[in-house]
N, C-alpha and C positions, 0 to 999 in steps of 0.2 A: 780663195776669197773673192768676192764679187764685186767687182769695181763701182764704185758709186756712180750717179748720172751727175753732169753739170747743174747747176742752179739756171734759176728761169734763167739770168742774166750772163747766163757764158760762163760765171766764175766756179770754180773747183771747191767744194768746202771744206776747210780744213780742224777736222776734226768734225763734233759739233757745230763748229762756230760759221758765221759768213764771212770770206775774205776782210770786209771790213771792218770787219769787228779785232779780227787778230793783225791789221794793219794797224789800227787805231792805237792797239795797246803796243805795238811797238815803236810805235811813235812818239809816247807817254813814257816809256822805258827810257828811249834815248833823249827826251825833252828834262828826264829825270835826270838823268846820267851829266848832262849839260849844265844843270841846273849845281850838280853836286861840283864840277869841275869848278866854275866860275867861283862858286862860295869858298874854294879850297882857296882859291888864288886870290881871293878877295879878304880872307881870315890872314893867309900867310903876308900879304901888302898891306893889312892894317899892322901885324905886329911888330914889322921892319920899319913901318914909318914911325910908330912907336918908342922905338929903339934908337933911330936916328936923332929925331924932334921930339923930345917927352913934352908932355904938358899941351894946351893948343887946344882948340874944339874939335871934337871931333865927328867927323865925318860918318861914320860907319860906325855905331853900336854894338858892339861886340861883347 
């Protein structure tokens, strides 16, 4: 198999794509991943204070 050339810019392409493109989307994964953690910890500490304090305004629409 024939090794591909570098991009005008120095970088390797990986696959198809330009380095920045498959940087971008892992970026997006883990902003995703972050996003899904936080909501977890945010759903499980709305239903505990729920528990604790019924009734009250609340905060966080769930």
């Amino acid at each position: 198999m024939k090794p591909r050339k570098p991009l005008a810019d120095g970088f390797d392409p990986i696959g198809p794509f330009h380095p920045y493109v498959v940087m971008g989307a892992v970026l997006l994964l883990d902003l995703l991943a972050i996003l899904l953690v936080l909501s977890a910890l945010t759903y499980a500490g709305d239903r505990i204070e729920d528990m604790i304090w019924p009734g009250g305004k609340e905060w966080v629409d769930l």
